[in-house]
mmCIF file of the C-alpha atoms, coordinates in Angstrom:
data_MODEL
# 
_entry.id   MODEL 
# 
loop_
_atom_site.group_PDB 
_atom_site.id 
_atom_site.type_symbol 
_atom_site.label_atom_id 
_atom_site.label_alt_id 
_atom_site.label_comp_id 
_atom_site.label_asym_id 
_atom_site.label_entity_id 
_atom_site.label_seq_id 
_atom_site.pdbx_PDB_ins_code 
_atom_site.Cartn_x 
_atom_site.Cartn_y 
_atom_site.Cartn_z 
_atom_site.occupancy 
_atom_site.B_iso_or_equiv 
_atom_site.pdbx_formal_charge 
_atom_site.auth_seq_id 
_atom_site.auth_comp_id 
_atom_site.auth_asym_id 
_atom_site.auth_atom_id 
_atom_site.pdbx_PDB_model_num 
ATOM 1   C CA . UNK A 1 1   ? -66.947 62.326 12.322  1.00 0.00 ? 1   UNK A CA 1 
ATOM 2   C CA . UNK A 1 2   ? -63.671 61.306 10.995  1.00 0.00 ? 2   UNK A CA 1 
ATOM 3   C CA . UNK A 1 3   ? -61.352 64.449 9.240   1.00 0.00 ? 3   UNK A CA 1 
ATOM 4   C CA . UNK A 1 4   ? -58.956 62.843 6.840   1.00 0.00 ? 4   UNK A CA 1 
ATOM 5   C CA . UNK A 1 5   ? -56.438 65.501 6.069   1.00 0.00 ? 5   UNK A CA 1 
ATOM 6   C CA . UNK A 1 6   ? -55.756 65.490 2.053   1.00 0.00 ? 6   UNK A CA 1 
ATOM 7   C CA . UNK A 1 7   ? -52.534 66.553 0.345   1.00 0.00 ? 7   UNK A CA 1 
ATOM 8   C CA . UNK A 1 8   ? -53.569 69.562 0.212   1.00 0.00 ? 8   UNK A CA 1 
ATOM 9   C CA . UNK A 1 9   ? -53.524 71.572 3.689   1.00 0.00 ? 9   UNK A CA 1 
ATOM 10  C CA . UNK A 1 10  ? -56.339 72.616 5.130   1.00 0.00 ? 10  UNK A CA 1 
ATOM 11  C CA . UNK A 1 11  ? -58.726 70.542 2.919   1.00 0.00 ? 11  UNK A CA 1 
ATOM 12  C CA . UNK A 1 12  ? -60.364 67.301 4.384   1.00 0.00 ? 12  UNK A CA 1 
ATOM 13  C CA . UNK A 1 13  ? -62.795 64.380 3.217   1.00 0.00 ? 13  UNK A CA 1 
ATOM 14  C CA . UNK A 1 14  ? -64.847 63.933 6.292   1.00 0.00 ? 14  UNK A CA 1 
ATOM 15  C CA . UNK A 1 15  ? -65.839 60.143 7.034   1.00 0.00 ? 15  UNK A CA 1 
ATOM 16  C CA . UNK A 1 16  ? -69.370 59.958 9.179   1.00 0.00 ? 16  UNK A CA 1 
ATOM 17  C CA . UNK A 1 17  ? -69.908 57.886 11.806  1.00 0.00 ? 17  UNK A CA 1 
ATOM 18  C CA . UNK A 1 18  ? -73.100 56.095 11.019  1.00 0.00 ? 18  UNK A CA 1 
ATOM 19  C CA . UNK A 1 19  ? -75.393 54.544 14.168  1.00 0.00 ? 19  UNK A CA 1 
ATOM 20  C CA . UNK A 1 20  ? -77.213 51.638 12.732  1.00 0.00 ? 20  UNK A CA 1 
ATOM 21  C CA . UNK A 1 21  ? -79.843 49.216 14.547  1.00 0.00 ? 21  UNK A CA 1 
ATOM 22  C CA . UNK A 1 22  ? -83.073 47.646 13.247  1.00 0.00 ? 22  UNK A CA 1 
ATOM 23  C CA . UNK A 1 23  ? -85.079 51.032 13.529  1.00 0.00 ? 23  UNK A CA 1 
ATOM 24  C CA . UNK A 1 24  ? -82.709 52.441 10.376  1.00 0.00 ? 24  UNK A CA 1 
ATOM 25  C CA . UNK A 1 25  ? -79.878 54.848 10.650  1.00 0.00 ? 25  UNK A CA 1 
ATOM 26  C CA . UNK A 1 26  ? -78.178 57.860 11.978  1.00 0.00 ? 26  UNK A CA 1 
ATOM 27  C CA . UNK A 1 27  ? -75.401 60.183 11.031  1.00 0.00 ? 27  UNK A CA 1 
ATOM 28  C CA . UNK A 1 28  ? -74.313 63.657 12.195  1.00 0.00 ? 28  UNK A CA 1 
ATOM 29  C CA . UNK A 1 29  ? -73.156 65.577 9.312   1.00 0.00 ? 29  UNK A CA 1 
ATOM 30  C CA . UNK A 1 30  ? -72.063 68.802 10.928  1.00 0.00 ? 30  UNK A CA 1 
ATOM 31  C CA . UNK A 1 31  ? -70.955 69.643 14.523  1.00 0.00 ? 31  UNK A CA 1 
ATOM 32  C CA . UNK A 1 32  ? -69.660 73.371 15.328  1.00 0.00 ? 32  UNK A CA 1 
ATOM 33  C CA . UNK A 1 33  ? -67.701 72.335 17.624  1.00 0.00 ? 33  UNK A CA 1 
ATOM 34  C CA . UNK A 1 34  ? -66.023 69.275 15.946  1.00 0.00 ? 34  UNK A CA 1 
ATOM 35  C CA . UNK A 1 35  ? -65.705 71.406 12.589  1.00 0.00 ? 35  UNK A CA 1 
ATOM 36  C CA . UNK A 1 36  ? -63.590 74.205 15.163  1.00 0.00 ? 36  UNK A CA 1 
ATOM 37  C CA . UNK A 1 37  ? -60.970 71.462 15.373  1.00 0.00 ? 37  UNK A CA 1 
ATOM 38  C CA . UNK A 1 38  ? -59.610 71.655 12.011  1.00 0.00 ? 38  UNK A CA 1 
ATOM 39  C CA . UNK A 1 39  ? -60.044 75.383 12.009  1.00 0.00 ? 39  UNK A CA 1 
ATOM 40  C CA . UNK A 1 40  ? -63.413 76.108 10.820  1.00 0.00 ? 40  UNK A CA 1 
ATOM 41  C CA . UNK A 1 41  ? -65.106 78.796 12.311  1.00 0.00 ? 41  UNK A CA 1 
ATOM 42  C CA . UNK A 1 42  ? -67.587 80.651 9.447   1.00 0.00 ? 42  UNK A CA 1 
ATOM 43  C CA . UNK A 1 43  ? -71.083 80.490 9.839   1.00 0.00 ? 43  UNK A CA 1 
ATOM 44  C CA . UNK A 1 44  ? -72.941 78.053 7.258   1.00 0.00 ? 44  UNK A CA 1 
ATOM 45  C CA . UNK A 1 45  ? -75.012 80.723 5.250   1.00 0.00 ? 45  UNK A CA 1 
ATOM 46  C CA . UNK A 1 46  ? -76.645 78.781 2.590   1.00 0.00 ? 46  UNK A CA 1 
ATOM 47  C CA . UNK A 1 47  ? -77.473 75.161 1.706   1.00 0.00 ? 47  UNK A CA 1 
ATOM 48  C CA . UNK A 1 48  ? -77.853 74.084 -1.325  1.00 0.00 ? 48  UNK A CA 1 
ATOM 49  C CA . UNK A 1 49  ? -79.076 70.711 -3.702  1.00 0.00 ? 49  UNK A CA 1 
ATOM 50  C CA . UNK A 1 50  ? -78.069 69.573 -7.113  1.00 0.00 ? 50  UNK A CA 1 
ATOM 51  C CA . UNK A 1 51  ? -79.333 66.760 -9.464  1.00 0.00 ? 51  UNK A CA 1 
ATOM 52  C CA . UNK A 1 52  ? -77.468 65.587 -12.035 1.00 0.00 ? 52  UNK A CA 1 
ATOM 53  C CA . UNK A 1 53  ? -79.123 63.239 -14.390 1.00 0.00 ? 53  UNK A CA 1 
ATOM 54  C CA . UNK A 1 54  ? -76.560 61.991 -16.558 1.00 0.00 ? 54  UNK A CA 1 
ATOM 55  C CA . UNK A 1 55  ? -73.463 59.384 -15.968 1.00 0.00 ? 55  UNK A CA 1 
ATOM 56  C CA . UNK A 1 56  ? -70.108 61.355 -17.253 1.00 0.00 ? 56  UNK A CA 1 
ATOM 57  C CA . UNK A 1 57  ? -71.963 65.048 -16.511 1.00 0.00 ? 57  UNK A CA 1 
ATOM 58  C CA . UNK A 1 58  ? -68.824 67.740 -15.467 1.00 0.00 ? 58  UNK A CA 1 
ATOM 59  C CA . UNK A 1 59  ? -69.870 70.631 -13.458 1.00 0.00 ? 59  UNK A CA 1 
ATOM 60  C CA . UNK A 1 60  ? -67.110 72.973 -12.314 1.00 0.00 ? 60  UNK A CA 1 
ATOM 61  C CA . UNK A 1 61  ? -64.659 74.420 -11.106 1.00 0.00 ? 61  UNK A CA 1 
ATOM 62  C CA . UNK A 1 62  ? -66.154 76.748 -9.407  1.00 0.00 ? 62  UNK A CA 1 
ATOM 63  C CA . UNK A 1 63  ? -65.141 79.347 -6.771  1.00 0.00 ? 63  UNK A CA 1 
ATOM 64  C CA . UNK A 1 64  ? -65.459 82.879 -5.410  1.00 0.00 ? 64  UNK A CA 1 
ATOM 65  C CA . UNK A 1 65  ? -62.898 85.558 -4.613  1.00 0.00 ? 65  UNK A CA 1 
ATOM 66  C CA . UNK A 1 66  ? -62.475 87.704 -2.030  1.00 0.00 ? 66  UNK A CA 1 
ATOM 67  C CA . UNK A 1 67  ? -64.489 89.111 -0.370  1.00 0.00 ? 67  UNK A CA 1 
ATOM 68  C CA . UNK A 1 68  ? -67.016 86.481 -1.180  1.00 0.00 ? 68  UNK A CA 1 
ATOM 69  C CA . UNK A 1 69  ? -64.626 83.595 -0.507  1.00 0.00 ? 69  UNK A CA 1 
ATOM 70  C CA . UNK A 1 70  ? -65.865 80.582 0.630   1.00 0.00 ? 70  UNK A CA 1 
ATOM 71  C CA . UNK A 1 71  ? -65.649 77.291 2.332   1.00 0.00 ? 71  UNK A CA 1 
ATOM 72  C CA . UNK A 1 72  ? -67.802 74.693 1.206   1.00 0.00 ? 72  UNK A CA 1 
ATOM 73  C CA . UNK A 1 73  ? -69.261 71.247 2.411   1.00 0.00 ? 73  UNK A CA 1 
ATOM 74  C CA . UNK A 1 74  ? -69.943 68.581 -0.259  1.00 0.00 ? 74  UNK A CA 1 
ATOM 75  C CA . UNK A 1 75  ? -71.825 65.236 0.406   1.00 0.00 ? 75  UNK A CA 1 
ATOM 76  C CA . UNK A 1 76  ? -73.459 62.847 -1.818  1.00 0.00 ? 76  UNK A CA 1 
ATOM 77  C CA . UNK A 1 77  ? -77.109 62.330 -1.065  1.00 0.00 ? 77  UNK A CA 1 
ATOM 78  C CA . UNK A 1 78  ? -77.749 59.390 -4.116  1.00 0.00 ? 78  UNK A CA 1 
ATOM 79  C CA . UNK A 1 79  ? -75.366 57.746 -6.534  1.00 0.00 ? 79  UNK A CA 1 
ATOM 80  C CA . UNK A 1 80  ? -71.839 58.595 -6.632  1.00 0.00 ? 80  UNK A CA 1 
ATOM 81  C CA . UNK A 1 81  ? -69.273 61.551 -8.575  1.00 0.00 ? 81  UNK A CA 1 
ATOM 82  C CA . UNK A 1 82  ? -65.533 62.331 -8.279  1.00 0.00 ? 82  UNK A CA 1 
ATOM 83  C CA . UNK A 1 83  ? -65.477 65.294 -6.435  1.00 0.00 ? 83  UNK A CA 1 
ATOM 84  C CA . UNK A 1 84  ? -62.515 67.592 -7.376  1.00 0.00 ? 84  UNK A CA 1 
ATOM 85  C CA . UNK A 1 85  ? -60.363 70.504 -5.786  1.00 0.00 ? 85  UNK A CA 1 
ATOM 86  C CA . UNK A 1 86  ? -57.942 72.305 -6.876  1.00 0.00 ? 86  UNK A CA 1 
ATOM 87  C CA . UNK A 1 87  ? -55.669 75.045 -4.453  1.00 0.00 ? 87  UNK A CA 1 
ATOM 88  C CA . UNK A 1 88  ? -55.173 78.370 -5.934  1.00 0.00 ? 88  UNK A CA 1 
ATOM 89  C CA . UNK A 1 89  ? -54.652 79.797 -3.162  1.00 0.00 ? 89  UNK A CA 1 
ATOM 90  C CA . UNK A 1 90  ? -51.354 82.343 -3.572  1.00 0.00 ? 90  UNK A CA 1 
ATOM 91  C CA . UNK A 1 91  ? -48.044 81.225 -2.510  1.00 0.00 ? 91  UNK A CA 1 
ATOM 92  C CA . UNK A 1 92  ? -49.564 77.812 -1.068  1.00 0.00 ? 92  UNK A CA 1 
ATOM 93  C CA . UNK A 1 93  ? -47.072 75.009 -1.238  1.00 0.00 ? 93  UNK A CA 1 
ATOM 94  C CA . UNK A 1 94  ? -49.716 72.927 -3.547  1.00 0.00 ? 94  UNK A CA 1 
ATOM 95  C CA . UNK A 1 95  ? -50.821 76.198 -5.461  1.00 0.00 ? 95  UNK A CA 1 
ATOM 96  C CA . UNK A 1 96  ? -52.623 74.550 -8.684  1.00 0.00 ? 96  UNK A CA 1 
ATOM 97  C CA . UNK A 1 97  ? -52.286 70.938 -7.065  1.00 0.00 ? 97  UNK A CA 1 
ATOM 98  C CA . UNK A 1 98  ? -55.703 69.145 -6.988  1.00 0.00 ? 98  UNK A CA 1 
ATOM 99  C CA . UNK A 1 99  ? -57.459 66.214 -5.266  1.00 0.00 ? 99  UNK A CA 1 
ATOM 100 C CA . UNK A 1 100 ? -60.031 63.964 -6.134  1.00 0.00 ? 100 UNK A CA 1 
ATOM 101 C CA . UNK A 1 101 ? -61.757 61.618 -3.889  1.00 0.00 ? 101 UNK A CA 1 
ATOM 102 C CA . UNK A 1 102 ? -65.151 59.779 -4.889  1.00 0.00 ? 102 UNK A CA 1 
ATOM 103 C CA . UNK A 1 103 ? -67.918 60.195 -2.823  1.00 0.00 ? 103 UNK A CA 1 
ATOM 104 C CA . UNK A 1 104 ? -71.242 58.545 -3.072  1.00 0.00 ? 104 UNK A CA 1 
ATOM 105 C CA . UNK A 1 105 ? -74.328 57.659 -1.268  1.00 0.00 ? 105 UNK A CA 1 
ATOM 106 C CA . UNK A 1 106 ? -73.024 54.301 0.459   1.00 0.00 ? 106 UNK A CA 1 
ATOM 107 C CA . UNK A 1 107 ? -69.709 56.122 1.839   1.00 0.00 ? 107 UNK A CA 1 
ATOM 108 C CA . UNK A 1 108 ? -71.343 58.843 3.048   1.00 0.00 ? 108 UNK A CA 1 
ATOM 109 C CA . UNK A 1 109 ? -68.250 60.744 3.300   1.00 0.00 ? 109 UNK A CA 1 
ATOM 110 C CA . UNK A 1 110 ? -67.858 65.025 2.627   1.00 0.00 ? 110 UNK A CA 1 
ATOM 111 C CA . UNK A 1 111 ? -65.456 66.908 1.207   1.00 0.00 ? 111 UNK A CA 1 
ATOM 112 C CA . UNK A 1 112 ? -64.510 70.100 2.733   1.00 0.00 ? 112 UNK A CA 1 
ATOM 113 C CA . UNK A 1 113 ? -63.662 72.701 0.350   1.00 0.00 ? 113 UNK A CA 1 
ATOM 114 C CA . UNK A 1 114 ? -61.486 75.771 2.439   1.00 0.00 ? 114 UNK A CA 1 
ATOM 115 C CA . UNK A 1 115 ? -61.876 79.130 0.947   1.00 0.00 ? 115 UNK A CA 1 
ATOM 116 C CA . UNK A 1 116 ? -58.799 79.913 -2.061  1.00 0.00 ? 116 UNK A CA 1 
ATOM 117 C CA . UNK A 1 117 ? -60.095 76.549 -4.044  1.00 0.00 ? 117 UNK A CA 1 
ATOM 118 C CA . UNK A 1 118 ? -62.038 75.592 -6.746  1.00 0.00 ? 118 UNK A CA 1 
ATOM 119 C CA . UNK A 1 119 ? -64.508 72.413 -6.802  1.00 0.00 ? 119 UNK A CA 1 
ATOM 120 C CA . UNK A 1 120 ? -66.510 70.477 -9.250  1.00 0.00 ? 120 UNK A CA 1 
ATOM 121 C CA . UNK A 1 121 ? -67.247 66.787 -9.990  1.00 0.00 ? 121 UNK A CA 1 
ATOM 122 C CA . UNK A 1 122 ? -68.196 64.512 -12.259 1.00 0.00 ? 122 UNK A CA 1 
ATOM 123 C CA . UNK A 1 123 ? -70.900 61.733 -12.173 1.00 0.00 ? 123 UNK A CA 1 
ATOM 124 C CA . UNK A 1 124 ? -70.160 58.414 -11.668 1.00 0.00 ? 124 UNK A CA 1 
ATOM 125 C CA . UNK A 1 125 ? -73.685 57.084 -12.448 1.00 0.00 ? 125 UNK A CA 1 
ATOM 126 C CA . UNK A 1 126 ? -76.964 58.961 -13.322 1.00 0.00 ? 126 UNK A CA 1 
ATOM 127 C CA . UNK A 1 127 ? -79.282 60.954 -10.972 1.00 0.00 ? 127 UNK A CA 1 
ATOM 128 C CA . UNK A 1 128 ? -76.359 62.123 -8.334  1.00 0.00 ? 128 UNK A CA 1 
ATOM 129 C CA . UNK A 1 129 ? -78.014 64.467 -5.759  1.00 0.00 ? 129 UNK A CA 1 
ATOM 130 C CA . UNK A 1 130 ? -75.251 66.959 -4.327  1.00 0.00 ? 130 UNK A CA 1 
ATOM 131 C CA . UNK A 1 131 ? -75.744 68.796 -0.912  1.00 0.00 ? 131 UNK A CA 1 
ATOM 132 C CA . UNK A 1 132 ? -73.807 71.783 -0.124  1.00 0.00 ? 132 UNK A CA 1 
ATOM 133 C CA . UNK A 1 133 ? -73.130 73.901 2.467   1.00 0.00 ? 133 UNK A CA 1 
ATOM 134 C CA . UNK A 1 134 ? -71.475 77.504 1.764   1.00 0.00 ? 134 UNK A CA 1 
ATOM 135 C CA . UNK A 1 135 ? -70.008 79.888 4.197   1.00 0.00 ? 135 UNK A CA 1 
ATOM 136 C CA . UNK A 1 136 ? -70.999 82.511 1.978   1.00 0.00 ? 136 UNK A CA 1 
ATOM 137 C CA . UNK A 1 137 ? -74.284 83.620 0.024   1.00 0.00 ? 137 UNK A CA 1 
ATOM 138 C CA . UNK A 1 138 ? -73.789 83.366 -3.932  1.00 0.00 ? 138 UNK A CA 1 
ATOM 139 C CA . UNK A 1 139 ? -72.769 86.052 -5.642  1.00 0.00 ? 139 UNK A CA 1 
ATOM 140 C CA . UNK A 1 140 ? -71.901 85.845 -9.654  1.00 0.00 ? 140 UNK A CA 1 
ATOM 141 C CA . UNK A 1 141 ? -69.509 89.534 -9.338  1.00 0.00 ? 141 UNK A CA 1 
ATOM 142 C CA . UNK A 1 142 ? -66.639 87.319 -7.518  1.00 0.00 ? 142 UNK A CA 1 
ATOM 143 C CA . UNK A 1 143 ? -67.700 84.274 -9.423  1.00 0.00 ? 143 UNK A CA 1 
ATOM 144 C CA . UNK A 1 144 ? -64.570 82.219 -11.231 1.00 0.00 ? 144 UNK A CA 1 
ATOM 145 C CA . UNK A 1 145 ? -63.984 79.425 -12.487 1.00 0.00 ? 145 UNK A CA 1 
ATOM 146 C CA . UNK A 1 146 ? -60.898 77.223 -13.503 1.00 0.00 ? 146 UNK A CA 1 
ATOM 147 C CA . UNK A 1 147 ? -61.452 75.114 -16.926 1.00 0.00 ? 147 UNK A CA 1 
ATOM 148 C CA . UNK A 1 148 ? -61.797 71.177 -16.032 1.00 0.00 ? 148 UNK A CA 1 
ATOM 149 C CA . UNK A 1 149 ? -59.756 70.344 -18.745 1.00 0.00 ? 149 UNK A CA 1 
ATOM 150 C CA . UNK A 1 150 ? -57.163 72.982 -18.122 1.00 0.00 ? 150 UNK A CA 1 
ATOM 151 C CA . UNK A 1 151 ? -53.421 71.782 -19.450 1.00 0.00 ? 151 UNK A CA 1 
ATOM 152 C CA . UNK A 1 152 ? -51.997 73.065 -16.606 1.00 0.00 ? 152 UNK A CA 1 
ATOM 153 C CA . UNK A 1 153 ? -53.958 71.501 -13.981 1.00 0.00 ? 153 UNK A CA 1 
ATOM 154 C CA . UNK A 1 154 ? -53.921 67.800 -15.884 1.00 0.00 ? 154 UNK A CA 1 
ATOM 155 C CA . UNK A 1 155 ? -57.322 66.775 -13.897 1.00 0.00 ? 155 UNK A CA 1 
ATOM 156 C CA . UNK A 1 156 ? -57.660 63.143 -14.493 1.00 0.00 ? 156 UNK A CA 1 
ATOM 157 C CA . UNK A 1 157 ? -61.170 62.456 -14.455 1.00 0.00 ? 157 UNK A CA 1 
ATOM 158 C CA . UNK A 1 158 ? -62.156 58.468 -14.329 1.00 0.00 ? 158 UNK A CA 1 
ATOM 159 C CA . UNK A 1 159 ? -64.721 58.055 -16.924 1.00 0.00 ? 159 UNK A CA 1 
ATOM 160 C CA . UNK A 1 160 ? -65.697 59.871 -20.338 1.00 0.00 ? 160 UNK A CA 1 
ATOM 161 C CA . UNK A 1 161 ? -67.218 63.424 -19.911 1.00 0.00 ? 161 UNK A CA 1 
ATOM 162 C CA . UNK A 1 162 ? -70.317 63.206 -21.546 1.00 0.00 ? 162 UNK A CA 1 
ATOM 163 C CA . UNK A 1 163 ? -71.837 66.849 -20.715 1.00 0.00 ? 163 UNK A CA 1 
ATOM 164 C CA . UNK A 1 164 ? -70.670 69.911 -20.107 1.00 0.00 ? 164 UNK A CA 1 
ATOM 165 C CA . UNK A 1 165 ? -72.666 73.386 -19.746 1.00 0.00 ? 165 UNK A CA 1 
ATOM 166 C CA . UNK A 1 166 ? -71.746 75.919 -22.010 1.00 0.00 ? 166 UNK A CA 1 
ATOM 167 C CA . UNK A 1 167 ? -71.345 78.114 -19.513 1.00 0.00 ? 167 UNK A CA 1 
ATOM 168 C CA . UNK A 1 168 ? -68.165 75.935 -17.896 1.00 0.00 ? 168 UNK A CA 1 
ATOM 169 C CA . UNK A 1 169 ? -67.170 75.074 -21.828 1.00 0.00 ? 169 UNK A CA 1 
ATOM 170 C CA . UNK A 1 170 ? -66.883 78.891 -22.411 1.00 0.00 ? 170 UNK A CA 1 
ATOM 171 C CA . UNK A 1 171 ? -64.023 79.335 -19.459 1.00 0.00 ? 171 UNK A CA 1 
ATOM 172 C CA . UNK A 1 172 ? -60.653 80.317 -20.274 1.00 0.00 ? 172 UNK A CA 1 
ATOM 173 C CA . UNK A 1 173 ? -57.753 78.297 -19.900 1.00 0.00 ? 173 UNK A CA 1 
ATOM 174 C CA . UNK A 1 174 ? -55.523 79.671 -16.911 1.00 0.00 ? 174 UNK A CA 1 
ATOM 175 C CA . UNK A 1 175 ? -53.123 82.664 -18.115 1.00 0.00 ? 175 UNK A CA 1 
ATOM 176 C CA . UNK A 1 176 ? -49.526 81.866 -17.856 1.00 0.00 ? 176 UNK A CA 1 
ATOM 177 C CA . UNK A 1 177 ? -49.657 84.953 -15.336 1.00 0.00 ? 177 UNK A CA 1 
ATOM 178 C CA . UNK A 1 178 ? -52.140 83.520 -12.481 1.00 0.00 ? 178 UNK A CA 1 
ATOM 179 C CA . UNK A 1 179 ? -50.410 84.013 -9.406  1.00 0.00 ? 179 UNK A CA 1 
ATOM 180 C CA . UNK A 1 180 ? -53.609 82.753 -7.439  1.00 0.00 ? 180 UNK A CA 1 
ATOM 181 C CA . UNK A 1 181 ? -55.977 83.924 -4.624  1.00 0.00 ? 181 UNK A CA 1 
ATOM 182 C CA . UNK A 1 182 ? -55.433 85.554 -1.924  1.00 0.00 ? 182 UNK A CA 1 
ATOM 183 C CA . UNK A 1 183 ? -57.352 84.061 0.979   1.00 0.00 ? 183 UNK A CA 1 
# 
């Protein structure tokens, strides 16, 4: 595996190395030891898959807070989306900067989502399948959420948003107040 540090510390996109020969394929898509290079050291505590059907479909941006804080590992099983961060994390250099990379079945690549961010993506084409890995179990009390079209953010997203839930539609724009999370 290949960690390609983004502009914003701490977060990577994670390039695979892929083993090809007539028989098909292999990839390793998580090493312990590997992931302790860049400073990862939680235990993986829940995996978890997503279809989206629809080309344009927004989901996010999602995070929790502390105590429930988590990293997370994002890889595209079919299709493609533009996966987004953003850093809230408080007093960070990049606090409310975010990232986009695109990541898709035939790149194979992750993103790696440190604890203090949000993350959501959009689909590039219909029926994207999502696999995540969390470093924490779920739990809606230290749920949050930043609003994907958020003024103060300025997300550009790379093709018209065709469906949003009304649960991420219902999200607050940040208050001129947010000082961000402490991680």
């Amino acid at each position: 595996m290949k960690f390609i540090q983004t502009p914003l510390k701490g977060a990577y996109v994670i390039e695979p190395e892929l083993f090809e020969d007539k028989r098909g394929k292999f990839e390793r898509i998580f090493c312990e030891k590997e992931f302790k290079e860049i400073g990862h050291s939680k235990t993986i505590v829940q995996i978890n898959h997503s279809l989206t059907k629809n080309k344009g479909t927004l989901r996010g941006m999602h995070y929790q807070e502390p105590p429930m804080a988590e990293t997370k590992m994002v890889m595209c099983l079919n299709g493609s989306v533009y996966d987004v961060i953003i850093d809230l994390r408080k007093g960070s250099n990049t606090f409310l900067v975010w990232f986009g990379e695109t990541l898709s079945s035939g790149n194979r690549c992750m993103m790696y989502v440190p604890e203090g961010f949000a993350h959501g993506f959009q689909a590039l084409e219909h029926d994207c399948e999502l696999l995540y890995f969390h470093t924490e179990f779920y739990n809606p009390e230290y749920e949050r959420d930043v609003r994907f079209d958020d003024p103060k953010i300025d997300i550009k997203w790379p093709a018209d948003i065709t469906d949003v839930s009304e649960k991420d539609m219902g999200y607050a724009m940040l208050p001129g107040n947010f000082e961000g999370v402490l991680v």
